[in-house]
C-alpha positions in Angstrom: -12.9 36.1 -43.8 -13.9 39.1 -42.2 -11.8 40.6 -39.3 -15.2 39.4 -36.7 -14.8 35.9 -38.4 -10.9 35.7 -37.9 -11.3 36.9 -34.5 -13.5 34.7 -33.3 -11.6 31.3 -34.8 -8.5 32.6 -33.1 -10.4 32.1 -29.6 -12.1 28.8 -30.7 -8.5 27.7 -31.4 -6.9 29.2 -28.2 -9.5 28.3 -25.8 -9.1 24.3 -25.4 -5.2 25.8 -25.0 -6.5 28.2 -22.2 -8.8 25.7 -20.3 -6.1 23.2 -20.2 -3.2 26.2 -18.8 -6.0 26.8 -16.3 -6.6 23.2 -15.1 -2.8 22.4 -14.8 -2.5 25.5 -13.0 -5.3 24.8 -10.8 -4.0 21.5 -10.0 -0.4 22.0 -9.4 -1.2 25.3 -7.0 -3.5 23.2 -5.2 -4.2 24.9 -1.8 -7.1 23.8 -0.7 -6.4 19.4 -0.8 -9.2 17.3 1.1 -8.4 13.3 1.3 -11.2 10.7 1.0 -8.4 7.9 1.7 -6.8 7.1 4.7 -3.6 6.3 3.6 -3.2 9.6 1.2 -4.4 11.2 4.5 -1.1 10.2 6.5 0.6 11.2 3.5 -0.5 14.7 3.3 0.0 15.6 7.2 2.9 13.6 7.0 5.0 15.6 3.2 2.0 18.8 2.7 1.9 22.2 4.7 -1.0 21.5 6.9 -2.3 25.1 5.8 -3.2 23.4 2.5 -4.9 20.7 3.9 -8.9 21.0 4.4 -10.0 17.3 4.9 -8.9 13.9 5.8 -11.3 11.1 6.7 -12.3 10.4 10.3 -9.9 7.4 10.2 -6.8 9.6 10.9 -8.1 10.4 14.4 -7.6 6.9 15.5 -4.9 6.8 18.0 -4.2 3.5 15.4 -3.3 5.2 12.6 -1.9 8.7 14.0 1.1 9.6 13.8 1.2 13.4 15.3 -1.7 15.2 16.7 -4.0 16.6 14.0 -4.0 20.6 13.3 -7.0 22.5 14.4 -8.5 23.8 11.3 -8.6 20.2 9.3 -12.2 18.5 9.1 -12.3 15.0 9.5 -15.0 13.3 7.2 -16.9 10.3 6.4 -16.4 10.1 2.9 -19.7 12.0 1.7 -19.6 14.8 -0.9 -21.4 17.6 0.7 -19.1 17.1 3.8 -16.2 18.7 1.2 -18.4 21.0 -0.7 -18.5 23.6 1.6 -14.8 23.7 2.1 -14.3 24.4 -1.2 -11.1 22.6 -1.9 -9.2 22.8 -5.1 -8.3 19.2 -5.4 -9.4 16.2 -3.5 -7.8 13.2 -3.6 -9.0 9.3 -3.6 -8.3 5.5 -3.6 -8.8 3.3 -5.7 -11.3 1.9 -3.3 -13.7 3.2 -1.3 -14.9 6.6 -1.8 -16.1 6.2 -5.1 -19.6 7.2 -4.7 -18.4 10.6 -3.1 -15.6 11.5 -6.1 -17.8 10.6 -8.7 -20.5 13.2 -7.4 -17.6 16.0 -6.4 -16.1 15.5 -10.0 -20.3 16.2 -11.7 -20.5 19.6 -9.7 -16.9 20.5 -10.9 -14.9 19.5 -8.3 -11.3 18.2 -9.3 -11.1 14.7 -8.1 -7.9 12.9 -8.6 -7.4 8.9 -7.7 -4.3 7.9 -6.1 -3.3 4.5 -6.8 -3.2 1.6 -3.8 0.0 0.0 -3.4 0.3 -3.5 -2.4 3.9 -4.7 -3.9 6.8 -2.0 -4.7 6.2 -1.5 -8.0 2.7 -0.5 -7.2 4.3 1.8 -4.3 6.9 3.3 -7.2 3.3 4.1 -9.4 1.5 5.5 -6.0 4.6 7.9 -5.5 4.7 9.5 -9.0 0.8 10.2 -9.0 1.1 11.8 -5.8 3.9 13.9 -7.4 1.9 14.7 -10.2 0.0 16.5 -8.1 1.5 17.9 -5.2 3.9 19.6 -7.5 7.0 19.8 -6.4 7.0 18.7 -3.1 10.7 18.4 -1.3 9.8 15.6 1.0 7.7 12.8 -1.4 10.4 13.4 -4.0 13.5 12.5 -1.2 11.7 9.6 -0.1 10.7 8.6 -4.0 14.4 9.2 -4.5 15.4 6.9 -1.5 13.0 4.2 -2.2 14.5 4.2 -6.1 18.2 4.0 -5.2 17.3 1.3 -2.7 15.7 -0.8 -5.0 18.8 -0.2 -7.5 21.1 -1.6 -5.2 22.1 -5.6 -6.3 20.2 -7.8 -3.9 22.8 -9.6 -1.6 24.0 -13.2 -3.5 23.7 -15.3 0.4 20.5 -15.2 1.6 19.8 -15.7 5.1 16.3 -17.5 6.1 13.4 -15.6 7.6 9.6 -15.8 8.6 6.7 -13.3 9.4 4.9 -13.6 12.4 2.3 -11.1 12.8 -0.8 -10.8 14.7 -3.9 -13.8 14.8 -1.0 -16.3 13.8 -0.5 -14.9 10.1 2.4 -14.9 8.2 3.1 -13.9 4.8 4.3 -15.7 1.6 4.8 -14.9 -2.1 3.1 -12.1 -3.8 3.2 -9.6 -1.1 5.0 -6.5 -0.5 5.7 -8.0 2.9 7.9 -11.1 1.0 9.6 -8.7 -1.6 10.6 -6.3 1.4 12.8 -9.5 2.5 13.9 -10.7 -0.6 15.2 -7.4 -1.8 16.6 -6.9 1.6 18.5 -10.2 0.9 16.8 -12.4 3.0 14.4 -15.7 2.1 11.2 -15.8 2.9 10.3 -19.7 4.4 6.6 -19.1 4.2 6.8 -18.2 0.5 5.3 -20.4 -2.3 8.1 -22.4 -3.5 7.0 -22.4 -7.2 6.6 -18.8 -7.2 3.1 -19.0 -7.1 0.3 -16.8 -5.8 -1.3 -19.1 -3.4 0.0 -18.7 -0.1 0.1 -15.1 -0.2 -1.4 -14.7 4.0 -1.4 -18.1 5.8 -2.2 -19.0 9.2 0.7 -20.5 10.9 1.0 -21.7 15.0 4.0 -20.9 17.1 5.6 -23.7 16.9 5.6 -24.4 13.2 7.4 -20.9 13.1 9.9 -22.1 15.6 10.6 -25.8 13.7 11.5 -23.6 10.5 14.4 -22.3 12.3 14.3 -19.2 10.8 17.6 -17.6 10.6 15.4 -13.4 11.5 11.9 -13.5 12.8 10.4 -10.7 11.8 7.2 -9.6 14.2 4.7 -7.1 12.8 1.8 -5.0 14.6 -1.4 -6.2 15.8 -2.8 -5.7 19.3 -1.2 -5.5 22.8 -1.4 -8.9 23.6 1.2 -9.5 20.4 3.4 -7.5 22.0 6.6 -9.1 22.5 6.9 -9.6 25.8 3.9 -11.8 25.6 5.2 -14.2 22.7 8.8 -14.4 24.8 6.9 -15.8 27.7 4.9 -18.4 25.5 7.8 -20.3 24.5 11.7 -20.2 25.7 12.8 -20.4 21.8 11.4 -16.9 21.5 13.2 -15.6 24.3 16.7 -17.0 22.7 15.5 -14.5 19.7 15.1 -11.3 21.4 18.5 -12.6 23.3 20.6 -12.9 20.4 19.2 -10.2 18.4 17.2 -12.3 15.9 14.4 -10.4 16.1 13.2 -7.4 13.8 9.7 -5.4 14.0 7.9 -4.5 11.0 6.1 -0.5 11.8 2.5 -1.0 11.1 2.2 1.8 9.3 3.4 -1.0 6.6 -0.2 -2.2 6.8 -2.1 0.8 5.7 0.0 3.0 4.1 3.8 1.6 3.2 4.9 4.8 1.4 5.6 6.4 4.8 7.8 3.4 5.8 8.9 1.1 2.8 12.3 3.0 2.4 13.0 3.2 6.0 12.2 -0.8 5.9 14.0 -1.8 3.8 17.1 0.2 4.5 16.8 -1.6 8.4 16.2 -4.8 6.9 19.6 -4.5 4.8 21.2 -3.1 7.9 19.7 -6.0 10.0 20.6 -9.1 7.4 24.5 -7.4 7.4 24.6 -7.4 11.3 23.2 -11.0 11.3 26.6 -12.2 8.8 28.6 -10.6 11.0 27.7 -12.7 14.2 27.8 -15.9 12.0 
């Protein structure tokens, strides 16, 4: 083979090799991140340097969702590709819903697109976390609250189990299935709206005050919703409720839970364990 020929079969053979150095390289350095998901958008202002951050959708704004004002220089958008084209990000990262239409178009004019799992149970929160961290390199603040979420969830669940039930706004509580029930469970509590054969089916139910209060539920747990679920407003409605708040029976689920649990699920959890200890000790 001539010294041409050699030459060029030693690039054909060292350019997949330099396209793929290039790509991880691009990706892990990513400096220019734009989010087309509102929960990976609380995630970012929340763990990332907000000088890397371009883009996050017009949802964060919402006095709902935010958690800190939002810096200047980020663009809020409404999920359509040409909104982030002219930022120029680096990487731009999606759910698994919504926004589909909008990554499939940045990833055909070259634009790396990553999707970011949902989470709706913990071992679908443990999968979220290690995408994330697959591409925010190493970033100090997911991996401690990876790491706290982990050594939680290795901790034996307590062997008594006290009794508890969801109450959350438009009457709902939740049952089996749900990272709402496993939250309690692993917490060592047990869950009196969940499906006693383990099943699926009553994963949201609607449930009236009263049925909540003739379950005697050792904790009731309260979680978001609007003003009128506020507390204050369910203590007035019935007495019972009062003797909750009185006694300390109560505990409030953030509802950042709702929409994106990474932020909260360790902190949860931890409370929940702190809460069902505190609750023994009055017995």
């Amino acid at each position: 083979m001539s010294p041409e020929g050699a030459s060029k079969t030693m690039a054909a053979r060292l350019w997949p090799c330099l396209v793929a150095l290039l790509f991880s390289t691009s990706t892990a350095a990513a400096e220019r991140i734009a989010s087309l998901n509102l929960c990976v958008d609380q995630l970012l202002l929340d763990w990332v340097d907000h000088e890397r951050i371009v883009s996050v959708t017009w949802l964060s704004a919402n006095e709902h969702y935010r958690r800190a004002a939002l810096p200047e220089h980020v663009t809020l958008n409404r999920g359509h590709a040409e909104e982030l084209l002219g930022l120029e990000p680096d990487l731009v990262l999606v759910g698994q819903y919504g926004g589909g239409r909008a990554a499939a178009r940045l990833r055909q004019l070259g634009v790396p697109v990553v999707t970011i799992p949902d989470a709706h149970n913990l071992a679908q929160l443990q999968q979220q976390l290690q995408a994330l961290a697959a591409e925010l390199d190493d970033n100090a603040e997911l991996l401690r609250q990876a790491g706290r979420l982990g050594q939680i969830l290795q901790q034996p669940r307590p062997a008594e189990l006290l009794s508890a039930m969801i109450l959350s706004a438009n009457n709902l509580t939740y049952g089996s299935g749900m990272l709402e029930h496993e939250l309690l469970e692993r917490a060592g509590f047990r869950n009196l709206a969940a499906d006693p054969d383990g099943g699926e089916g009553g994963q949201l139910q609607r449930v009236m005050l009263e049925q909540v209060i003739a379950a005697e539920p050792e904790l009731l747990v309260l979680y978001g919703g609007e003003q009128t679920f506020a507390l204050a407003h369910l203590a007035a409605r019935h007495p019972v409720i009062r003797r909750y708040v009185d006694s300390g029976r109560v505990f409030t689920l953030p509802a950042e839970l709702g929409f994106c649990p990474a932020l909260v699920a360790a902190d949860v959890l931890e409370k929940l364990r702190q809460k069902r200890e505190s609750l023994v000790e009055q017995q």
